[in-house]
C-alpha positions as CSV (number, residue, x, y, z in Angstrom):
1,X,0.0,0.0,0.0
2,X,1.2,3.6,-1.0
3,X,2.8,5.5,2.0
4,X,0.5,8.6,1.1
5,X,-3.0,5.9,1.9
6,X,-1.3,5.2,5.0
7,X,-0.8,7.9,6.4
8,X,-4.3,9.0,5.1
9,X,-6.4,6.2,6.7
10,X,-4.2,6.5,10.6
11,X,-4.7,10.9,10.4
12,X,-8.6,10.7,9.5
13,X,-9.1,6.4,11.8
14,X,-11.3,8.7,14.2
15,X,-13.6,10.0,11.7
16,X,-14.4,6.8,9.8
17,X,-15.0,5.1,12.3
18,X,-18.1,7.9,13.7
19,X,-19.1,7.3,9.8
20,X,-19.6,4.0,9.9
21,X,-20.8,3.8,13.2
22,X,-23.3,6.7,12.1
23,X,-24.3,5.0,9.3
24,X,-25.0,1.7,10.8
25,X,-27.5,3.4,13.3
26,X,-29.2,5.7,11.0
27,X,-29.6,2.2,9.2
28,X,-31.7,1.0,12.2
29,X,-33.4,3.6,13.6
30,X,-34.9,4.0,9.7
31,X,-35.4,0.4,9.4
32,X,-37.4,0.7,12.8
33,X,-39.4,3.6,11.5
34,X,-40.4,2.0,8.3
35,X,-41.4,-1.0,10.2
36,X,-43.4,0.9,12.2
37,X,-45.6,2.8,9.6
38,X,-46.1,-0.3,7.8
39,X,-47.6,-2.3,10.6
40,X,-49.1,0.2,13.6
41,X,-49.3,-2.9,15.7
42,X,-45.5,-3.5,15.7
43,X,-43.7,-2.0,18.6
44,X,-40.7,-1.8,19.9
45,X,-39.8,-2.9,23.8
46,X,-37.0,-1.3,25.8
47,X,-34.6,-3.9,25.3
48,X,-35.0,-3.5,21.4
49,X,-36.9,-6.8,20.6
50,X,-40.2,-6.0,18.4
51,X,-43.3,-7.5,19.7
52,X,-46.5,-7.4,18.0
53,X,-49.7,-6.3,20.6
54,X,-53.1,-6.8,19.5
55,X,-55.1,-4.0,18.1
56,X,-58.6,-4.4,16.8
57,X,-60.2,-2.0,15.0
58,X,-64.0,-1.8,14.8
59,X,-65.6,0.6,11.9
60,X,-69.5,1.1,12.2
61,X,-70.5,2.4,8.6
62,X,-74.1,4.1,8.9
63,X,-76.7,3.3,6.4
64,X,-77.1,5.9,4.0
65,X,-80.2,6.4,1.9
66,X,-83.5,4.8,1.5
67,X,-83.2,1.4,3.6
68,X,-84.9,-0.4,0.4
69,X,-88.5,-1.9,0.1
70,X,-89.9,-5.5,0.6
71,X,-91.1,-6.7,-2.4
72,X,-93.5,-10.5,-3.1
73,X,-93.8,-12.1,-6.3
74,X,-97.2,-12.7,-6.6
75,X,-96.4,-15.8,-9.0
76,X,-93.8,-18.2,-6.6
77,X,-95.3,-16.5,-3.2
78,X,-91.4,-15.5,-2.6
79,X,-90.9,-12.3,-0.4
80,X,-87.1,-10.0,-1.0
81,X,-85.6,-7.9,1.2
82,X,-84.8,-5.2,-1.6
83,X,-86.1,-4.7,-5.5
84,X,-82.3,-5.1,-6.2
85,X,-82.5,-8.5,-4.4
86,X,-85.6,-9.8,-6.3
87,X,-84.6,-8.6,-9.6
88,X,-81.1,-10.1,-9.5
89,X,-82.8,-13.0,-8.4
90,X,-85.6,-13.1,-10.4
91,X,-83.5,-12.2,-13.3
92,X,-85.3,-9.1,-13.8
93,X,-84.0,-6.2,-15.1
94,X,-84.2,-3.5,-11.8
95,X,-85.2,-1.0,-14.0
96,X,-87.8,-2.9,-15.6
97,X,-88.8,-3.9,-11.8
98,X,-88.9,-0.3,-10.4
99,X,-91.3,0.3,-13.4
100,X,-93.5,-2.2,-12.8
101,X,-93.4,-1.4,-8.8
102,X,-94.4,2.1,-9.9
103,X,-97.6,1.2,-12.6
104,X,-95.8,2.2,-15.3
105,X,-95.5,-1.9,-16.9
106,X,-98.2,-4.4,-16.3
107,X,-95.2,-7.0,-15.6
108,X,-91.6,-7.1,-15.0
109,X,-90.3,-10.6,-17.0
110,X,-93.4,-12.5,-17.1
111,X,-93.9,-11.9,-13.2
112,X,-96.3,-9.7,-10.9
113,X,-94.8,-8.3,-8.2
114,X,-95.9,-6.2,-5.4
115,X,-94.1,-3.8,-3.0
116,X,-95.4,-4.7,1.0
117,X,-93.6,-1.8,2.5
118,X,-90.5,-0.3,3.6
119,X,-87.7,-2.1,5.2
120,X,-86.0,-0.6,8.8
């Protein structure tokens, strides 16, 4: 090795050494970071081991708009919870369903339905 690299490397020892050392823990501390935003449940303890804790997270999602209608087929007796229920099941078109619900058709598909009320 050169004398010049030598005497480089033993003047400047001090400060590669904080570099590397630097590195190395910026290195961690990011790795434990993006660990941490990727999983909210992963947590560090004091003596640096990650444990995972439980969280459960509930979400209520409100019903929004018209809660649907009950509608029989006069035809097979069979009561839905929805027009969108008995037409995909009925394999009625739902607009052709909603027109019929409303007077406008005299059938929906070859059946009679009627509308019993409001669901809650």
């Amino acid at each position: 090795m050169n004398e010049r690299v030598k005497t480089h490397r033993c003047k400047h020892r001090v400060a590669y050494i904080s570099g590397a050392v630097g590195l190395f823990v910026g290195a961690s501390v990011a790795t434990i970071l993006i660990t941490r935003r990727a999983d909210a449940s992963v947590q560090v303890n004091p003596r640096g081991i990650f444990i995972k804790s439980p969280i459960i997270t509930q979400t209520i999602l409100e019903r929004r708009g018209h809660p649907g209608n009950h509608v029989m087929c006069v035809e097979t007796g069979e009561v839905f919870a929805s027009q969108s229920r008995a037409a995909d099941v009925m394999q009625v078109g739902k607009g052709t369903l909603s027109k019929h619900l409303k007077g406008t058709l005299s059938h929906a598909g070859g059946y009679t339905f009627e509308k019993l009320g409001e669901a809650s």
